[in-house]
C-alpha positions in Angstrom: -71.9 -18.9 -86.2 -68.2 -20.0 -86.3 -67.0 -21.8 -83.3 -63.9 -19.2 -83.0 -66.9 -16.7 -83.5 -68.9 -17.5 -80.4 -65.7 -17.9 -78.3 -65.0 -14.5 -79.0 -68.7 -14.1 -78.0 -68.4 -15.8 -74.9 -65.4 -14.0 -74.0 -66.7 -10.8 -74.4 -69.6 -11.6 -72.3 -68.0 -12.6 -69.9 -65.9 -9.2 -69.7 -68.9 -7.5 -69.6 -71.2 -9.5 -67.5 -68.9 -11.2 -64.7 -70.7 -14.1 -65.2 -71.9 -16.2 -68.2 -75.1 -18.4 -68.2 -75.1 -21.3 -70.8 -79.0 -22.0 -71.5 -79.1 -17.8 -72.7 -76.4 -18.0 -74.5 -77.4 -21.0 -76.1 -81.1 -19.2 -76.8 -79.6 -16.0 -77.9 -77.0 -17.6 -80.3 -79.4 -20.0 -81.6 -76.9 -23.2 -81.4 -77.6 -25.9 -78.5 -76.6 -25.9 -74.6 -74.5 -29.1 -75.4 -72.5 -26.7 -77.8 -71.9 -24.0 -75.3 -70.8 -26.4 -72.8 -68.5 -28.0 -75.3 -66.9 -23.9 -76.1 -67.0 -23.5 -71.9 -65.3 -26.8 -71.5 -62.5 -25.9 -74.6 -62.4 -22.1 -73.0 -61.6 -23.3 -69.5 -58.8 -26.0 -70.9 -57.3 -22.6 -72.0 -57.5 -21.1 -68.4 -59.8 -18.4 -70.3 -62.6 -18.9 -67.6 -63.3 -20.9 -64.8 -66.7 -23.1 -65.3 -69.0 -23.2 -62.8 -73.0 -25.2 -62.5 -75.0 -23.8 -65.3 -72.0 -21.5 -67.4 -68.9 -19.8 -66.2 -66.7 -16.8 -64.1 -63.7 -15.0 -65.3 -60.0 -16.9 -64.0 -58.4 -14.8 -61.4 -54.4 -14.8 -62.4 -52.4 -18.2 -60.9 -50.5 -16.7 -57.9 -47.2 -16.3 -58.5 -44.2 -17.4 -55.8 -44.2 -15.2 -52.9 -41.0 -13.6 -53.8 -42.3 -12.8 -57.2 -45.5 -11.6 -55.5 -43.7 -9.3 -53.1 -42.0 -7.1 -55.7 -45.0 -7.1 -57.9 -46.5 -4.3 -56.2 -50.2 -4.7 -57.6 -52.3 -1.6 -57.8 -54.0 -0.8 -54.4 -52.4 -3.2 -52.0 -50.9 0.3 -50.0 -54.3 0.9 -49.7 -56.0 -2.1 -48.6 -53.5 -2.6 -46.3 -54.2 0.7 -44.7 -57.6 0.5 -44.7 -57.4 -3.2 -43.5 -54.9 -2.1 -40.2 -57.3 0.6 -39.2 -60.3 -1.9 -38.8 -57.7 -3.5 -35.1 -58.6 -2.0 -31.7 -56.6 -2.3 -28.9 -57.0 -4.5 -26.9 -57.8 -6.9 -29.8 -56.8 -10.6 -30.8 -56.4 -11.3 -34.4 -55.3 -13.7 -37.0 -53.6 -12.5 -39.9 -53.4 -14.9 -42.7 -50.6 -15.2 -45.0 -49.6 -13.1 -48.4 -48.1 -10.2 -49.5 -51.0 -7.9 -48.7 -51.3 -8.8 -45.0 -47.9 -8.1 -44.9 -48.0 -4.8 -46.2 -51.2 -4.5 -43.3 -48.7 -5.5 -40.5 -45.8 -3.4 -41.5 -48.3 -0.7 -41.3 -49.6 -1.0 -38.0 -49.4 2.0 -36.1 -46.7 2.1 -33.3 -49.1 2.8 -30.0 -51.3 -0.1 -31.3 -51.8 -2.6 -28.4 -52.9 -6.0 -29.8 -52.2 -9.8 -30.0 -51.4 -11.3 -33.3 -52.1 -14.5 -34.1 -50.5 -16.0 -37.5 -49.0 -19.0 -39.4 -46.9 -16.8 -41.6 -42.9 -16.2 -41.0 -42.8 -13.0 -42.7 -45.6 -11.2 -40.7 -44.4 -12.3 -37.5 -41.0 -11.0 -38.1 -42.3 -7.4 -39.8 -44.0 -7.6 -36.0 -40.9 -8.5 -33.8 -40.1 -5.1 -33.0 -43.7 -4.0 -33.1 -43.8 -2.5 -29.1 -47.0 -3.3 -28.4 -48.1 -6.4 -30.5 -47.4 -9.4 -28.7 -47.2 -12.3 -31.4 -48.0 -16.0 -31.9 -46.7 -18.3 -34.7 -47.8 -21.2 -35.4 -45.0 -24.3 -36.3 -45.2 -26.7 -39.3 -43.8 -27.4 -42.3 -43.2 -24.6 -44.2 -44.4 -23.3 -47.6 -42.3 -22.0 -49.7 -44.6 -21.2 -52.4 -46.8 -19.4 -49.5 -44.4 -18.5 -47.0 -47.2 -20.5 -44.5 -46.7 -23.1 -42.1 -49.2 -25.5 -42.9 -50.0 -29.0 -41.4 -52.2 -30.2 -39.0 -49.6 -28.7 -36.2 -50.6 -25.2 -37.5 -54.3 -25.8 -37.8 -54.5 -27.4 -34.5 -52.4 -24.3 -33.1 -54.5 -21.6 -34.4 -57.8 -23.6 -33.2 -56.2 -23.2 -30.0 -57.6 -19.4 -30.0 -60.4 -17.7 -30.4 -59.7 -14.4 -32.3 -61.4 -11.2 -32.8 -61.1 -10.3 -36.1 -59.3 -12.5 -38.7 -57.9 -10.5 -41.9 -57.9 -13.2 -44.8 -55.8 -13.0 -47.7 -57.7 -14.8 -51.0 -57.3 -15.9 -54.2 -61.0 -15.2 -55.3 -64.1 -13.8 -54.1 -67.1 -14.0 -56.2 -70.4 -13.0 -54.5 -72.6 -16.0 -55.5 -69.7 -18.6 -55.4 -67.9 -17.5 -52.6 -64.1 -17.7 -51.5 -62.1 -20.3 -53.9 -58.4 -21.3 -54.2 -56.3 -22.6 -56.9 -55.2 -25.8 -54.6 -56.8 -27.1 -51.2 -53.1 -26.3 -49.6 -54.2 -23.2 -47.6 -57.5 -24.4 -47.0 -57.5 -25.7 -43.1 -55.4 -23.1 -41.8 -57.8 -20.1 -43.5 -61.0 -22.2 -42.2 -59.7 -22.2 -38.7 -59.1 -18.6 -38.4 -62.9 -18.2 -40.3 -64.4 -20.7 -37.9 -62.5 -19.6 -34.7 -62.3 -15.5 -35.4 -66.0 -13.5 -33.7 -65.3 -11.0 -37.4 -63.7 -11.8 -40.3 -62.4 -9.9 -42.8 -61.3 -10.7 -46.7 -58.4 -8.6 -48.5 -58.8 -8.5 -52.4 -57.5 -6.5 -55.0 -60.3 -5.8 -57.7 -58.2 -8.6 -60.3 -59.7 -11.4 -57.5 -63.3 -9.9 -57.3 -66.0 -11.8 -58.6 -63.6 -14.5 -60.4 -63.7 -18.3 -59.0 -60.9 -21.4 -58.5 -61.7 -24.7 -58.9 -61.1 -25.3 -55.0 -63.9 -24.1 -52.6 -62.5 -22.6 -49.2 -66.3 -21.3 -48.1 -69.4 -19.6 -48.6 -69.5 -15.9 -49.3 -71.8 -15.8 -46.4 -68.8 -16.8 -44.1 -67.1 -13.3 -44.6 -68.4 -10.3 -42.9 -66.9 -7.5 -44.7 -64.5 -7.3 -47.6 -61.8 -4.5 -48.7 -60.8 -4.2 -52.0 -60.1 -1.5 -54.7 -62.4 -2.6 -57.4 -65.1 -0.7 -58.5 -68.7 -3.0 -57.6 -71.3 -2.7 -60.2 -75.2 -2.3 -58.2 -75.5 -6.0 -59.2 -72.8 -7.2 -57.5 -72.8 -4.6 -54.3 -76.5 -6.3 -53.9 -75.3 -10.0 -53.6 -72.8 -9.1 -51.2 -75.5 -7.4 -49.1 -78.0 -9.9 -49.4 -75.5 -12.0 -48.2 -74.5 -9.9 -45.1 -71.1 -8.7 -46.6 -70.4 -5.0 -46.1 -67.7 -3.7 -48.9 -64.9 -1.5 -47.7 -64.1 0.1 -51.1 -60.4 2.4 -50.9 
């Protein structure tokens, strides 16, 4: 077989399966591992897949800038969002991460709500100013403009400061054997302070960032406790998030 013939292979697999192993594919197309880990290697240098120990995961899309992501409108955000604001209970401290989609949860929230929102993200803490019953906590820092987040150890030391309820996270990638990833460690202290400080915590992720994987580990899927998205789980998949103590919100 053609090496343009087993990338196509691989690919398809991969579409398929969620998740390629390189010692089958190696058996099944009769060529050696070292070969398949040479087409992996070639395939990821094309952003075609992410490799992982022992084959490879589909590449979630690069986020784009948060302006870009805000009139992008991706499938099912509405809905996430919704489902995401009706998990707060008065009474209620919470950290909302940063993103387009936990934006869209906070402009949602209903009016009689009666909670404390805790957040390193400008935009959500003004969509909350006028909120009457949300009293609301930014944390200072540099800013990101890429991620509309203040970031620095002044934001992580801030949110450590609390200990939160719930804490709705917005990711890059969940993939139920890998875990939470990001394309760059930039966001990574902030979103492990509200996972290490928050009693729930919650993951927001449209079905194009389920069961894909960055190069940049942010935690264990073991780490979340419930996940809302609007893909469509095969049994496989709804199994490794159980076994690992995730419930799925599916919208």
């Amino acid at each position: 077989m053609l090496k343009v013939e087993r990338h196509r292979v691989l690919i398809e697999r991969l579409a398929r399966d969620g998740r390629i192993g390189s010692a089958e594919l190696a058996r099944e197309l009769a060529v050696s591992e070292d070969s398949i880990r040479r087409d992996l290697r070639e395939l990821s240098a094309r952003g075609a897949l992410q490799r992982i120990h022992g084959g490879a995961v589909p590449r979630p899309p690069v986020p784009a800038a948060y302006a870009a992501r805000l009139e992008s409108g991706q499938p099912g955000k509405a809905a996430i969002a919704a489902a995401a604001g009706g998990l707060i209970r008065d009474g209620q401290l919470v950290f909302m991460d940063g993103g387009t989609t936990l934006l869209a949860v906070a402009e949602r929230l209903p009016r009689d709500l009666r909670a404390t929102i805790v957040t390193h993200a400008p935009p959500i803490a003004g969509a909350l100013i006028e909120h009457p019953g949300i009293e609301v906590w930014l944390a200072g820092g540099r800013i990101d403009r890429q991620l509309a987040v203040s970031t620095g150890a002044e934001a992580v030391d801030f949110l450590r400061g609390f200990r939160a309820d719930l804490a709705l996270l917005g990711v890059c990638a969940v993939h139920s054997r890998i875990g939470l990833t990001l394309p760059s460690p930039d966001e990574r202290a902030a979103k492990r302070a509200m996972i290490e400080q928050a009693g729930e915590v919650i993951a927001l992720a449209g079905a194009e960032k389920i069961e894909t994987s960055f190069a940049c580990v942010l935690a264990p899927i073991g780490a979340l406790n419930r996940l809302v998205t609007d893909a469509r789980l095969r049994s496989t998949q709804r199994s490794a998030y159980r076994a690992a103590g995730v419930s799925i919100m599916q919208v």
